[in-house]
Structures are given as C-alpha cells and as structure tokens.
C-alpha positions in Angstrom: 86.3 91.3 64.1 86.8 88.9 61.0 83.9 90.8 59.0 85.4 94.4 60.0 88.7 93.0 58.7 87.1 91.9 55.4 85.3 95.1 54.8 88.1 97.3 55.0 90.7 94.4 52.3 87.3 94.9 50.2 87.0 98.7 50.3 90.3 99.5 49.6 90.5 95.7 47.0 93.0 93.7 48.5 94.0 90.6 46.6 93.0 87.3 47.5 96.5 86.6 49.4 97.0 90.0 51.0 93.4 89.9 52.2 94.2 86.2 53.7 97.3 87.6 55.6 95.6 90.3 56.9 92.8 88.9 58.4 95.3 86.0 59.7 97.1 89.1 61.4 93.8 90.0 62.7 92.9 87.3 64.4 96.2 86.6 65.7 96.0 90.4 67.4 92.8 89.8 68.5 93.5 86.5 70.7 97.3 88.6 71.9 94.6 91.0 73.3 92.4 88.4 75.1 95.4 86.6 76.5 96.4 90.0 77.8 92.8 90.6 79.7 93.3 86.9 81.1 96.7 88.0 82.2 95.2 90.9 84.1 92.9 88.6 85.5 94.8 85.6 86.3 97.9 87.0 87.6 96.4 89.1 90.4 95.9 85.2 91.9 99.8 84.9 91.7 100.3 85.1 95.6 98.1 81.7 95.8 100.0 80.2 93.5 103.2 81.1 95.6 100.8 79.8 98.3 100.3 76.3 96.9 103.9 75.7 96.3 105.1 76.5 99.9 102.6 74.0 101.1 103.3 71.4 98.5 107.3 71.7 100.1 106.7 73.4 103.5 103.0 71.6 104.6 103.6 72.1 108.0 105.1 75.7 108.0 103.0 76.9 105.4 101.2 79.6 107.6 103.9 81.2 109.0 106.3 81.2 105.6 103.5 82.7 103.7 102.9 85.1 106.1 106.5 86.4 106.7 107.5 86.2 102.8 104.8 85.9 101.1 102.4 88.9 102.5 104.4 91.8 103.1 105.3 91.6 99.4 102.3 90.3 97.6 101.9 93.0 94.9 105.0 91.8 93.7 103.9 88.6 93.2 101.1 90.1 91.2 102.9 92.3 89.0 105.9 89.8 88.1 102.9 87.1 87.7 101.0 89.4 85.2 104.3 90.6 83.2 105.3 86.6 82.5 101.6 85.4 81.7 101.8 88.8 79.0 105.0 87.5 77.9 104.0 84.1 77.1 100.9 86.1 75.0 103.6 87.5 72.9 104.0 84.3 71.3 100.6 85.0 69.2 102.9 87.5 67.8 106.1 85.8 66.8 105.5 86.0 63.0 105.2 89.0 62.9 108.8 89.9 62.8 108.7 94.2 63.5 105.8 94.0 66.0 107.4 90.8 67.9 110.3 92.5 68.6 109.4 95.8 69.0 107.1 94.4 71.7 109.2 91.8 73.2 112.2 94.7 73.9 109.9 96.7 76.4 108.1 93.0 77.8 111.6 91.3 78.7 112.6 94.4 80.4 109.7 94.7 82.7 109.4 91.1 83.4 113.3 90.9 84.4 113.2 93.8 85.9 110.3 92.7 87.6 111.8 89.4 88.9 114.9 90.8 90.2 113.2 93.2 92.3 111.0 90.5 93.4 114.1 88.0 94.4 115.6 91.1 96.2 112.7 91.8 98.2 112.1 87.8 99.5 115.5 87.6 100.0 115.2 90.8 102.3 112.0 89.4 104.1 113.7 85.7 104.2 116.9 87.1 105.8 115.0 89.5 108.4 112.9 86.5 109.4 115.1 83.9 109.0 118.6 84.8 108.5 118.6 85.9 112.2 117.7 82.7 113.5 120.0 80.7 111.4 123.1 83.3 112.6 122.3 83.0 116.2 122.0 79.3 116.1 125.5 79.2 114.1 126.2 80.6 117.6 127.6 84.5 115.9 126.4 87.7 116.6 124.1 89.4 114.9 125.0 92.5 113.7 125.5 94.6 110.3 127.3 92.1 108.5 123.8 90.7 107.3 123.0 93.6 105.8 126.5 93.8 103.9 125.4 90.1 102.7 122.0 91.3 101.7 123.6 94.3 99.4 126.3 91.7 98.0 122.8 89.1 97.4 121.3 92.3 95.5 124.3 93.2 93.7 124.7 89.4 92.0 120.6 89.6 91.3 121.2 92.9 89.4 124.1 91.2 87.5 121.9 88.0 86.7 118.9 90.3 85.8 121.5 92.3 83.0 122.9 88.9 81.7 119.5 87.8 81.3 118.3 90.5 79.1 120.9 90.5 77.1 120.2 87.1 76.4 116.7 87.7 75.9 117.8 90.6 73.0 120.8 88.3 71.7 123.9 90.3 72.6 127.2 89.2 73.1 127.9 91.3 76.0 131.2 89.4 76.7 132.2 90.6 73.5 131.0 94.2 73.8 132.4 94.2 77.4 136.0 92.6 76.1 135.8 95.4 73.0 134.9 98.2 75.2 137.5 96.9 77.8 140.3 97.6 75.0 138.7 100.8 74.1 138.6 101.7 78.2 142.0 101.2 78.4 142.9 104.2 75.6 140.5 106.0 77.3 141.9 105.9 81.3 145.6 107.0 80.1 144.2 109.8 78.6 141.4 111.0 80.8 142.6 109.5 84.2 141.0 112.5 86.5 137.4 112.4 85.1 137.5 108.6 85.7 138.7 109.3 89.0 136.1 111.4 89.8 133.4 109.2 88.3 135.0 106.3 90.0 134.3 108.3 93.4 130.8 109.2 92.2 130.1 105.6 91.8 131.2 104.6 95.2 129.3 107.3 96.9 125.9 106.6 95.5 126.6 102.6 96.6 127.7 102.9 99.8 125.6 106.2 100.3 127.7 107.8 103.4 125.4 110.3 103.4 122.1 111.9 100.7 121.0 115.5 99.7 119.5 117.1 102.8 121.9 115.1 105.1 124.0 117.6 107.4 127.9 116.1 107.4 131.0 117.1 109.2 134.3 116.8 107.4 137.8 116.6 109.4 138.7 120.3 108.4 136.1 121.3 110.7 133.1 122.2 107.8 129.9 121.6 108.6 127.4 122.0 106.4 124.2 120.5 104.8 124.3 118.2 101.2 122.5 119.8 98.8 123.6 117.3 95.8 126.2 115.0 94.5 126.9 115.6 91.3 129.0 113.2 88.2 132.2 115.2 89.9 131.7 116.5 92.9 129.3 117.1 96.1 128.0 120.9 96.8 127.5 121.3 100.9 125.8 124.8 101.6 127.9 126.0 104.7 125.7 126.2 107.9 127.6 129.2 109.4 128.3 131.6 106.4 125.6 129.7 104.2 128.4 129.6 101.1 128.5 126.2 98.6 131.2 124.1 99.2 132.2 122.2 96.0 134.0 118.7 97.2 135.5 116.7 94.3 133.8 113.4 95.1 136.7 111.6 94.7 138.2 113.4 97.6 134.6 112.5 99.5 134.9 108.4 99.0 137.9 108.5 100.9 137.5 111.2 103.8 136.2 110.2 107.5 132.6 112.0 107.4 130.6 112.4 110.4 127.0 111.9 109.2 124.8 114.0 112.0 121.4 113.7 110.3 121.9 109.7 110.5 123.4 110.0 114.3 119.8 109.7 115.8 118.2 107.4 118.4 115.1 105.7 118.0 113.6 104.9 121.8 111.1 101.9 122.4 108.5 101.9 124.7 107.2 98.6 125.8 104.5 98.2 128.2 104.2 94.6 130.0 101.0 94.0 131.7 101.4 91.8 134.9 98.3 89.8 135.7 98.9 89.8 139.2 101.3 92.3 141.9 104.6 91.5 142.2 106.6 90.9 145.5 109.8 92.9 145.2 111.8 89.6 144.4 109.7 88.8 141.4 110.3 93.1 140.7 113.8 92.5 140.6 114.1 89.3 138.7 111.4 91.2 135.7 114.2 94.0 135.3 117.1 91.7 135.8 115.5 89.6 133.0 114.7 92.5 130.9 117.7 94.2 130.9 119.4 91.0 129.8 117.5 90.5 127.5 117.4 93.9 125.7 121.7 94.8 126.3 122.5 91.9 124.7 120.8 93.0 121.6 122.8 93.8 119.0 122.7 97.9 118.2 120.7 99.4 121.7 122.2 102.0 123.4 124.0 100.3 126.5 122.8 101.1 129.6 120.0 103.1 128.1 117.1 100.1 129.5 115.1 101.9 132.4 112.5 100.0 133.4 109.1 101.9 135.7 106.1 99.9 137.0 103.1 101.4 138.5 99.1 100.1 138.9 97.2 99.1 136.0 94.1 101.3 135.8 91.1 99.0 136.4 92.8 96.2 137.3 94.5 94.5 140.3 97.7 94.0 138.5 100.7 95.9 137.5 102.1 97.4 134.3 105.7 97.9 133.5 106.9 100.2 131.2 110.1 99.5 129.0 112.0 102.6 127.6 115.5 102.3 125.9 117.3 103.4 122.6 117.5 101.6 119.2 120.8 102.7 117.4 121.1 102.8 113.8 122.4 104.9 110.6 120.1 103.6 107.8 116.5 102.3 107.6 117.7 99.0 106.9 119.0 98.7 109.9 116.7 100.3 112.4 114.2 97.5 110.9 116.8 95.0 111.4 117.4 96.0 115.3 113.5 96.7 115.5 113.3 92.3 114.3 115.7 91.8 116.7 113.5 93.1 119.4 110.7 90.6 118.5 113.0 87.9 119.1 114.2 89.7 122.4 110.3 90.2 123.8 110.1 86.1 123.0 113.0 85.2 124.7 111.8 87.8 127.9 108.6 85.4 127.8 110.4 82.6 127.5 112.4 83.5 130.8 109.9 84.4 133.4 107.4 81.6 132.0 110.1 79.5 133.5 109.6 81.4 136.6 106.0 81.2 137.0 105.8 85.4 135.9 102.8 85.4 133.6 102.1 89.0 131.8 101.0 90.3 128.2 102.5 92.9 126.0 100.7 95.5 124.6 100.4 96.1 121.3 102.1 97.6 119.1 105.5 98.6 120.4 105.7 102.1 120.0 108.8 103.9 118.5 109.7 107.3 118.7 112.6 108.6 116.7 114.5 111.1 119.3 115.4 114.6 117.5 119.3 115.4 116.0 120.8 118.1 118.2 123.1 120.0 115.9 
C-alpha cells in the first residue's frame, strides 16, 4: 500500500510535505478498512458477549434469560454490535475533517437507530416474559394495559434515540424546537384546518384504528374497505356501490369505527395426553381444571372452552382435546394472550400434579385463525 502510495506523489511530483500527508492519509484509510473487516468479524460474536454479562449478574438464571431475551432477537445483537465496533474505527479518521464527518453523519444514525430498535425489541421480549409474572404477582390483571406501557416505553426510546443524535451532530435542538415553536405559533392562526387535519393524520397512524385493506364500519352506516390514509384524509372504496369515500382524517380520529377485518378469532387446539384411563371423577375434575384455567385468562372468548377425550391410538391411555377462542385486535396482542396460555398450560399441570393426574402435552399448540364473516 505504502509503495503504491509513493508511486503515484512521484508520478504526478508531489513535494516532500504533500507526499508525507498523503501517504499518512493512506495508511490511516488503510487500518479504518481493517478495523472495519474486524468489525464484521467480531461483532457477529455480540450475542456471547450479551451472554457473558447475564451470567456475570444473573449466574443462576443465565439459561433461561438468555434464551427468552437474548435468542429470539440475536441478529440485533449482531448488527447494533458491528455498527458501534465501525464507529469506534472512525476514529482513524478524525483528522480528516470532510471525510470524518461526512462519514460519521450516516454511522451515528445507524448505530442509534440501531440501539433504539434493539432496546424496544428486549423491552418487548422482557415484558412478554416477564412483565406478566411481575403483574400477576402485584396481584392485577393482566390485560392490554401492558401493551399501552410497552408503546409509551417505545415512544420515550424514540425520543432518547433523536436527542442522542442530535448530540452526536451538535445541534441545539432545544433551541431549534423553542425557534420553530415561535414560528409554529404564526403558522396555527393562519392555517388552523391543515394542522387540524395533520394533527388527525398523526393520531391515526399511532394509534392505527385500522390500515389499508382493513374493511371498517362508520356510525352512518358505510361500510367499506381502506384503501389509504392520506396527509388529509382516508379514501374507503364502498363495498355496495364500489364508490371512494374521502373522510377528512380529522373527522376519522374522533369517530367510533367498527374495525371488521381485526374482529377475528383465533381458536387453540390443545391435545393432553393421559398416561393412563380416567374414572369419570378424575374426567370431570380434568375439565373442571381446564376450564378454570383457560376462562380466567385474560382475552379468550368466555365460555368458548369445550373439552373432548377419546382413546389414544396405540396406547392404553386417553387423549383430550382442548379447543377454545383467543380474542384479539392486533398482533401484539394475540402474542400476548398466546404467552398467557403458556403460563395457563403450567398452572393446568401444576393443578392436577397435585391430584396425582399425570399427562403430556403435545407439541406445538396449534392455532387456527377462524375466517371474518362480513
């Protein structure tokens, strides 16, 4: 690398201090590079590091922590491991005034970015695995307000994650935030509509009521399906006369919507395998336990538990088959209730352990998402 350098300060006659700074620059690129391959290299052994620390605190626990929040979510690890390690390379760089920050811009961004969407997805796997745990022995229901907790969690990350890189790029953003605050004010008097609408834009997209492709109901009887939300307003193609609705979204963010694509059901099927046959007193204490167990959860369909046992093929004991309905309106929180059914199949072993009622579930549980009749 050094002799490529001096050819070229030779060819084109360089003098003695130019040729100096540019081989200096040279160099200096050449070991960014390398620390960038190491980076590759090393930070792919991130989730180890993560690893060693939760058994340097947690020495006891350390399987099961790492496997809850650690595994589901170990590319992350890699990724935000490999962005820092490339950050620290930069360094190399930091003469080098234009490159440096030209560089560093693009580097803070991803490794902040990085980070906050790695703190938002451990905080999701801590409160799913955790959380519950803590609520129920708090001795509170579990039931969507953890998931309003985890959006208010992800809401202060994003904040911390902005603050951050404006650090990083030295800007006052109090001060741009107080002068644009001044300026906002001129700015609301004389366009007080638009803001409204943005201001109901804004508020759709975070509390997401319903997304293009989503089928809604609003109170003057129209029913239709979202084809998009817009800055202003929402367009809902009519299901009957196939026409475009255009809903100022304003209007939307404060309307009672019934959401039919999200009003689904999600049934369970659980199959407990029974080592021996059961008397019909033992029959009736299984479903008295099970159905306990799984009405008291938090989101199933009451009364929807029906429990069936019949032979086991090949085997002298009997097999009982679990069917009832998960309710929820969002992905988050059919995996919450679907959590909450590990803890109820525990507490179900739990309770006829105690009764001398020894089976084994088959795995895995097996969900089946029941179709939207519209």
């Amino acid at each position: 690398m050094t002799v490529v350098i001096e050819y070229f300060t030779n060819l084109f006659q360089f003098d003695e201090a130019a040729q100096k700074g540019i081989i200096t620059f040279g160099l200096q690129l050449l070991i960014f590079f390398v620390f960038v391959l190491l980076s590759l290299l090393i930070g792919r052994y991130t989730p180890l590091l993560a690893r060693l620390i939760i058994q340097r605190f947690f020495p006891k626990q350390v399987a099961s922590i790492y496997e809850n929040l650690i595994t589901p979510i170990e590319h992350l690890f890699r990724i935000t491991g490999t962005l820092i390690l490339v950050s620290i390379s930069l360094n190399f760089l930091v003469n080098y005034t234009g490159i440096y920050r030209f560089l560093n811009f693009f580097i803070d961004l991803a490794v902040i970015s990085s980070c906050a969407w790695l703190c938002s997805r451990l905080f999701r796997q801590f409160v799913r695995f955790y959380g519950i745990d803590l609520v129920r022995k708090l001795g509170r229901q579990v039931d969507e307000l953890l998931l309003v907790f985890e959006t208010i969690a992800n809401v202060l990350i994003g904040f911390i994650a902005v603050l951050a890189f404006a650090q990083s790029q030295q800007v006052n953003l109090v001060g741009l935030l107080a002068s644009l605050g001044i300026g906002g004010l001129a700015i609301a008097f004389a366009a007080q509509k638009t803001l409204e609408q943005l201001l109901g834009t804004c508020v759709l997209y975070l509390d997401r009521p319903f997304i293009p492709g989503e089928y809604i109901r609003l109170p003057s009887g129209l029913f239709g399906r979202v084809e998009s939300i817009g800055l202003r307003s929402t367009k809902i193609r009519t299901a009957a006369k196939s026409t475009l609705m255009i809903v100022p979204n304003s209007i939307m963010a404060n309307l009672e919507i019934e959401n039919v694509t999200r009003g689904k059901k999600v049934m369970v099927l659980l199959y407990l395998d029974f080592l021996k046959q059961l008397e019909d007193s033992e029959q009736a204490l299984v479903e008295q336990v099970v159905k306990e167990s799984t009405d008291a959860l938090f989101g199933i369909d009451p009364g929807s538990t029906k429990i069936s046992l019949f032979p086991k093929e090949g085997s002298d004991g009997i097999r009982a088959r679990v069917t009832f309905f998960i309710l929820g309106s969002s992905e988050n929180s059919i995996e919450l209730r679907k959590r909450l059914l590990e803890l109820a199949n525990e507490t179900i072993t739990n309770k006829l352990s105690n009764y001398g009622i020894e089976f084994t579930v088959q795995e895995p549980t097996i969900y089946v998402e029941s179709p939207v009749t519209i």
